[in-house]
C-alpha positions in Angstrom: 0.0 0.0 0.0 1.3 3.8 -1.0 1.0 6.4 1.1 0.7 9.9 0.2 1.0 12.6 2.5 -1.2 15.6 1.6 -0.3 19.0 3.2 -2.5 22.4 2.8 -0.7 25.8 4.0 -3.3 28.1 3.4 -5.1 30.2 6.2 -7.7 30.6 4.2 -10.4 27.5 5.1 -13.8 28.9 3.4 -12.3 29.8 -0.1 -8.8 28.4 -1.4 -7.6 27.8 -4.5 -4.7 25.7 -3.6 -6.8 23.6 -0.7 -9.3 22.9 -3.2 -6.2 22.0 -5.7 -4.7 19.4 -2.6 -8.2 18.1 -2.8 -8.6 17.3 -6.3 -4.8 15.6 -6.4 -5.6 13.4 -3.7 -9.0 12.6 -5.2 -7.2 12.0 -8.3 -4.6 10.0 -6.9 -6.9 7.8 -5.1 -8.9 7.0 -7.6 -6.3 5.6 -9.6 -4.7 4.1 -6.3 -7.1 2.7 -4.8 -4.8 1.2 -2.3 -3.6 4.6 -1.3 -3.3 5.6 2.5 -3.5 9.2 2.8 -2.4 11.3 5.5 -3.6 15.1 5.8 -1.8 17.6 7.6 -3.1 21.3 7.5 -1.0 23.8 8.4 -4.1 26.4 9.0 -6.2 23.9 11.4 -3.3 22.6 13.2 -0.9 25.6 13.4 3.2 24.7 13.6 4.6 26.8 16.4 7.6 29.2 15.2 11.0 27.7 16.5 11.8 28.8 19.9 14.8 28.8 21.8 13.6 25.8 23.7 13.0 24.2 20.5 16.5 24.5 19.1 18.3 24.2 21.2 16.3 20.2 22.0 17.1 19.5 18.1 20.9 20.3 19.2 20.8 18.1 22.0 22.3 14.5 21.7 19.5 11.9 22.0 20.9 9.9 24.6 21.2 13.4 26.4 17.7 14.6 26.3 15.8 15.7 29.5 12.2 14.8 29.8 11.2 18.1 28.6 13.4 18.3 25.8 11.4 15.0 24.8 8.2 16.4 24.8 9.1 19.8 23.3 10.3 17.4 20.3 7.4 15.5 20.0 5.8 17.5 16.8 8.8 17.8 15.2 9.4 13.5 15.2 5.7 13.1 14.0 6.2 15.5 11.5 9.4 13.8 10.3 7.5 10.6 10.5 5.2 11.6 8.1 7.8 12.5 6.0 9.4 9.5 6.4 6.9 6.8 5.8 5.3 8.9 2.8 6.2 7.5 -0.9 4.1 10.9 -2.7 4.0 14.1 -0.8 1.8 16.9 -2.1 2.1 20.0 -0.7 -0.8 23.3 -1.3 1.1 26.5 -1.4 -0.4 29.9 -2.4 2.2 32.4 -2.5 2.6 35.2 0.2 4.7 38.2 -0.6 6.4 36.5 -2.9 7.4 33.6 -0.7 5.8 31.0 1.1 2.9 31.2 3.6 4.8 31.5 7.2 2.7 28.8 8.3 4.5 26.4 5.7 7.9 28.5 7.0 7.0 26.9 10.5 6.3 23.4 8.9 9.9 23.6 7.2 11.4 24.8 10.2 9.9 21.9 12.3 11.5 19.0 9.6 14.5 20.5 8.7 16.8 18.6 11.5 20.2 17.7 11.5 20.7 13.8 12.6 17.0 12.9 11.2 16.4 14.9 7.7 19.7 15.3 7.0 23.4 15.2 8.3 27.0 16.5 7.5 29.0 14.4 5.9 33.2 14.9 4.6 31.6 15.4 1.2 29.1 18.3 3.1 25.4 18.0 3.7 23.3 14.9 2.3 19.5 15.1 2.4 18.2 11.8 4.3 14.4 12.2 2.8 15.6 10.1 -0.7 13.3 8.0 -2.7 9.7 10.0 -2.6 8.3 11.8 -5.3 6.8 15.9 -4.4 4.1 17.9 -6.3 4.2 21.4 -4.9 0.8 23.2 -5.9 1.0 27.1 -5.8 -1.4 29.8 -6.4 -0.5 33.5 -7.2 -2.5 36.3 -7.4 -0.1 37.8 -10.5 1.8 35.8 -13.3 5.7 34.8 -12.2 5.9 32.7 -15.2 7.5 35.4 -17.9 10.2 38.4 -17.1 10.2 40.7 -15.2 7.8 39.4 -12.9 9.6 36.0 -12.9 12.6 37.9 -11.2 10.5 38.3 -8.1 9.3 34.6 -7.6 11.1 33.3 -4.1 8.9 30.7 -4.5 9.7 27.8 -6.5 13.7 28.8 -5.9 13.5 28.8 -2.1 11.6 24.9 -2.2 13.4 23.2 -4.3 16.5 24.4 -2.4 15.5 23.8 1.1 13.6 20.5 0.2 16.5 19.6 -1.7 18.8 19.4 1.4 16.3 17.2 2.8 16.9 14.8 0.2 13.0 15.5 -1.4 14.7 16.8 -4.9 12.2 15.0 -6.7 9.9 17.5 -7.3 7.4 18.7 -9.9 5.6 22.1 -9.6 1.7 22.8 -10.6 1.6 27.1 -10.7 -1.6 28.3 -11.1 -0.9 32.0 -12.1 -2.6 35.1 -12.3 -5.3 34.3 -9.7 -6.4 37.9 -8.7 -6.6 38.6 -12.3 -10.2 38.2 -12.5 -12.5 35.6 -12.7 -11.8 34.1 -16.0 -8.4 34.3 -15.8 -8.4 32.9 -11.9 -10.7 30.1 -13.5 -9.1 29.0 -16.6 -5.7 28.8 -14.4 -7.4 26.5 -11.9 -8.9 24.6 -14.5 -5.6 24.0 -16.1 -4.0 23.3 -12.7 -6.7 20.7 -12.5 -6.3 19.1 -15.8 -2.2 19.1 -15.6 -2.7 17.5 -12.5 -4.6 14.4 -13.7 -1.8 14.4 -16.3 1.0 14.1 -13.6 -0.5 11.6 -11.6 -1.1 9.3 -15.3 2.6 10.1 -15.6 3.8 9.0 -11.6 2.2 6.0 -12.4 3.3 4.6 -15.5 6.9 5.9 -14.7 7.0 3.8 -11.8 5.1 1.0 -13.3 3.9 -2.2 -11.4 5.1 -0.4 -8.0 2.7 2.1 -8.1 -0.5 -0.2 -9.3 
């Protein structure tokens, strides 16, 4: 059986493009996987702390060293990596927010990002320890990053690929749904398309990986 971890970053619950974008990949997915486990996490209904100094300084502290507290205070932070780790497709909702990520996602990264269980220093420098799963990364922007010069201010896509990247999650593939406060034919047809390229992806994830994936 696959699992697919589904994660929605928006704060918006009523009306969200990219949550209702999370919903139709998993829909998708399962219907074509019918074996499929999946696992929600939403950023907006279960909020991820911001790091404290608590926090780090628990994620710097040898295992075998931990006090009680330190224990608990890491407690999200190994169910979140666990997540992570027992996940073979991860799909992630991400509208974008001043050119960036939503801070809520920021938080979520923050959380997973661990040296000793996402990744560790090696003689040859870092090496991601989250290897082998495959990422969609659904985005939603209110104006269109996808041509010059607007293109120049997208801190987006750059900033995860790179930091999910050091986790070892370089497998990635990128929906963008551009243009959404644009008005509602442009913010329509974008979904739309976001919908249809997502059915498309999914066809392809499964006869790339073949028999492992039926």
């Amino acid at each position: 059986m696959k699992k697919l971890l589904a994660i929605s970053s928006s704060p918006g619950r009523s009306h969200s493009y990219s949550r209702n974008l999370v919903h139709a990949f998993v829909d998708n997915f399962s219907q074509k996987m019918t074996e499929t486990k999946v696992v929600t996490r939403d950023l907006a209904e279960q909020p991820i702390p911001h790091l404290d100094e608590a926090t780090i300084g628990a994620f710097y502290t040898p295992t075998d060293q931990l006090s009680n507290e330190q224990k608990k205070i890491l407690a999200l932070s190994d169910d979140l990596i666990d997540e992570l780790e027992s996940s073979d497709v991860i799909v992630i909702g991400a509208p974008m927010h001043n050119f960036s990520i939503p801070s809520g996602l920021k938080s979520y990264i923050d959380h997973v990002a661990r040296v000793g269980r996402t990744f560790q220093y090696t003689e040859n420098g870092p090496q991601g320890l989250l290897q082998g799963k495959k990422v969609y990364i659904l985005t939603t922007r209110g104006g269109d990053y996808s041509q010059m010069p607007m293109a120049a201010l997208d801190h987006q896509e750059p900033y995860l690929r790179t930091v999910l990247g050091f986790l070892g999650l370089d497998d990635i593939e990128f929906i963008h749904s551009q243009g959404m406060a644009m008005g509602e034919e442009k913010s329509k047809q974008a979904f739309e398309d976001a919908v249809a390229s997502i059915s498309t992806k999914v066809n392809d994830l499964i006869f790339e990986k073949g028999a492992s994936y039926v």
